[in-house]
N, C-alpha and C positions, 0 to 999 in steps of 0.2 A: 317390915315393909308391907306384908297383908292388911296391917291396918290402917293403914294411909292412904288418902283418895287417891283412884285408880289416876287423875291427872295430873298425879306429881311424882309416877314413876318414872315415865321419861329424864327427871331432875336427879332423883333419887338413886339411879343406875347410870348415869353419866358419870364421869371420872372428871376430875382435873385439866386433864389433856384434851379433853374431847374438845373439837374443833368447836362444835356448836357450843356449850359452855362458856370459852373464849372469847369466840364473838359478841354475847350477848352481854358476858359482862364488859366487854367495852362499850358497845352502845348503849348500855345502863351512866356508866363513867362519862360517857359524850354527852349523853340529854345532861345529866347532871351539871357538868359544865357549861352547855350551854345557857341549861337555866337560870345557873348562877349569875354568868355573866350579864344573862336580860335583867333581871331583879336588879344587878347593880349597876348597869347601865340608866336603869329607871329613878334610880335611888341617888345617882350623883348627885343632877344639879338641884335636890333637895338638900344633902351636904351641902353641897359649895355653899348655899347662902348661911350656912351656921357658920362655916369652917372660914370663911372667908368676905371681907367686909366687903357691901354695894360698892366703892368706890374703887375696887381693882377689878370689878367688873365694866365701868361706867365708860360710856362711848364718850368723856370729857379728852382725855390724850389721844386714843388712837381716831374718834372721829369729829374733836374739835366742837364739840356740840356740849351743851349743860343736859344732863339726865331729865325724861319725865317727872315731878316730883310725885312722892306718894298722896292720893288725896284721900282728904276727912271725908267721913259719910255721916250725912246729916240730913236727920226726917225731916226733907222736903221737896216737894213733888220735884220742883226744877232740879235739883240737887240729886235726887234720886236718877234723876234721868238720865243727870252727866256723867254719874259716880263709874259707870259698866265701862265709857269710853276710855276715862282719865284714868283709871285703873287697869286697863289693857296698856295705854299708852307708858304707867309708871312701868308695870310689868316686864314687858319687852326692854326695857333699858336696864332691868334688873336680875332677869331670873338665873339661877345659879349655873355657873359654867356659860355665859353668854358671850364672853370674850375670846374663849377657845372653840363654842365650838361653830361662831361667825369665823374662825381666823381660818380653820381646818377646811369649813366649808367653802371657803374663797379659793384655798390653795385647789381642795380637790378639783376643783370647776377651771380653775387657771392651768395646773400642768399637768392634771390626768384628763379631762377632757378637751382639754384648748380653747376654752370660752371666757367669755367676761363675766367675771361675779357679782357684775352690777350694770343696770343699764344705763348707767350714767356715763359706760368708760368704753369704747369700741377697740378692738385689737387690730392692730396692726400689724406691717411689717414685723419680725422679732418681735414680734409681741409687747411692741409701742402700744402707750397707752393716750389715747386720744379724747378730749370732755365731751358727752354729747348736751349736755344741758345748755341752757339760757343762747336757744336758738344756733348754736355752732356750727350743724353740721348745714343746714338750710343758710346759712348765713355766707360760711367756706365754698360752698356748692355756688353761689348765685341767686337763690333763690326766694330770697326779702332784698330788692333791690330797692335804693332812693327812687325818689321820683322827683323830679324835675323842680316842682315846688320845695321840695325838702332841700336840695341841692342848693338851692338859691337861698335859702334861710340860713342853710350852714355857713353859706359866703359872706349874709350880710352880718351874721352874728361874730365870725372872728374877724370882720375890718374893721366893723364897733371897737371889739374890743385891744384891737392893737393901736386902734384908736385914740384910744381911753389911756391903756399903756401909756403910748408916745408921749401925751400930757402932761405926765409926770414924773417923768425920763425915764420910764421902765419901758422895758422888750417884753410883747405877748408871743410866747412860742408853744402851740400845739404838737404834743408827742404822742401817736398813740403807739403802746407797745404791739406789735403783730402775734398773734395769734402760733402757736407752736407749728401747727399742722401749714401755716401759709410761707415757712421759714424749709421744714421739711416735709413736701405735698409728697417726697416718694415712699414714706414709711406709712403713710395713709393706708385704710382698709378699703379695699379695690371699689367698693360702692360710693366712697364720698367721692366723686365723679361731677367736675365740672362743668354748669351747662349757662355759665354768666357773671361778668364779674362781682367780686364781692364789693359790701359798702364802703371800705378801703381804699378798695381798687377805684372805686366809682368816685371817690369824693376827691381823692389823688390830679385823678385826672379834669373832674371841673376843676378844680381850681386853676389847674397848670391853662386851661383852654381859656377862662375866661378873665387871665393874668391881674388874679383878686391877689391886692394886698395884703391879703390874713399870711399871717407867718406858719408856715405846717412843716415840722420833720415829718420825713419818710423815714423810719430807720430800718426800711428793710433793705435798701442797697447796702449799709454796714454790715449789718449782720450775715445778709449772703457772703460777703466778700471776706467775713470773719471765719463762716462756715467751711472754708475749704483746710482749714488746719486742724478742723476737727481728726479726731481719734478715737480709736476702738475705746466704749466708754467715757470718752470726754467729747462731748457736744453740746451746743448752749443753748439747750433744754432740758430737763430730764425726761430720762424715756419713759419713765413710768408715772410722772405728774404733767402741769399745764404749764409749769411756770419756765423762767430761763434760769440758770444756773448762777455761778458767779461768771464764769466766761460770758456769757450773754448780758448779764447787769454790767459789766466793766465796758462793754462794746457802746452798749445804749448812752453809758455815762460819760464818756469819749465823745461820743459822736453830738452829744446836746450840748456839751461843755464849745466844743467848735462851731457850734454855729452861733451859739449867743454872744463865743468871741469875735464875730465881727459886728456887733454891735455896741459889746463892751472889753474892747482889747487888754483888762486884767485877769479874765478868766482864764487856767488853764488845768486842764485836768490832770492828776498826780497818776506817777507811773505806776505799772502795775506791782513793783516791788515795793513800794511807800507803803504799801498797804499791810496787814496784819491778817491773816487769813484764818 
């Protein structure tokens, strides 16, 4: 032991037991594991794209969309210029591990923090999921209202065409489906807050004031009147998308089958048992 530098006697005269010994080769054991784990944390989604084909990663199923395609690089200047975009663009829809770990990062944001994992979706009540896009929430709110000329174009355009109908013995009947959040305004996120009717509400009632011939369902008195038999879980929307369910399609298809029967008294809509679900 005389011959061995004087800073490896401390090592050298520890025992086994020695508490310090112990400790140190555990934190030797810990970085090591940690390090491991970084390295192959870094190294996955270079696997995945061997181990695993573009197409089980591709937002084509779960986001309904065709992948960026991969693009050729080709000496020239315009080409060159586009290649850095369309190349980020293919990339993002491809790189390995994309579909795990967009799923993971949704989840963490949706039920460890409580937030939307996308700004396209606002949280609601129980954590209804509401669309913010293609003007929704300003639209729900009041806040793109008709304007009086628009109103009046809307009136002269469906008397044209029920018009037109009539002439050749067919019925013009406008249905527009209502909007999730106008069916249940109480699971709404406490900011979409009314300050005017929507363009719905607005075109509903010119028509009704200025006793215009154009034929228009309303189908949101069925649907309300449908909505009180809902149950935990069954509602005729789903909570987590925009669209209505099958309770909500069977109501709407009801409800247009009866009105077109008083113009053409052979329609009638099949029960909801006829059907094949």
């Amino acid at each position: 032991p005389l011959l061995q530098p004087l800073h490896l006697l401390p090592l050298l005269m520890a025992t086994p037991t020695d508490p310090r010994a112990r400790l140190a080769g555990a934190r030797t054991r810990i970085d090591l594991a940690l390090t491991g784990l970084f390295l192959a944390a870094l190294a996955a989604p270079t696997i995945d794209e061997y181990v695993r084909p573009p197409s089980a990663r591709s937002p084509r199923d779960a986001e309904l969309r065709d992948p960026a395609p991969r693009p050729e690089f080709y000496a020239e200047l315009g080409a060159v210029r586009r290649f850095a975009g369309e190349y980020e663009a293919y990339y993002l829809d491809s790189f390995g591990l994309r579909d795990k770990l967009l799923r993971w990062g949704s989840i963490e944001r949706l039920f460890v923090f409580g937030v939307s994992p996308t700004p396209t979706i606002d949280l609601g009540r129980d954590q209804w999921m509401f669309y913010t896009e293609n003007a929704s929430v300003p639209a729900y709110r009041g806040r793109l209202p008709f304007q009086p000329g628009e109103l009046r174009a809307w009136q002269d355009m469906l008397e044209n065409r029920a018009t037109i109908a009539e002439s050749i013995g067919a019925t013009h009947l406008l249905v527009i489906g209502p909007n999730k959040e106008t069916i249940y305004p109480e699971m709404l996120p406490a900011h979409w807050t009314k300050v005017g009717p929507s363009r719905l509400e607005q075109l509903d009632q010119w028509l009704k004031e200025h006793d215009a011939k154009a034929r228009f369902l309303d189908l949101r008195p069925a649907l309300l009147a449908e909505k009180v038999h809902d149950a935990p879980g069954d509602h005729l929307y789903f909570e987590l998308g925009t669209h209505w369910n099958g309770r909500g399609v069977y109501t709407a298809y009801r409800t247009i089958l009866e009105a077109l029967a008083k113009h053409h008294p052979g329609l009638e809509p099949l029960r909801p048992e006829e059907f094949n679900r």
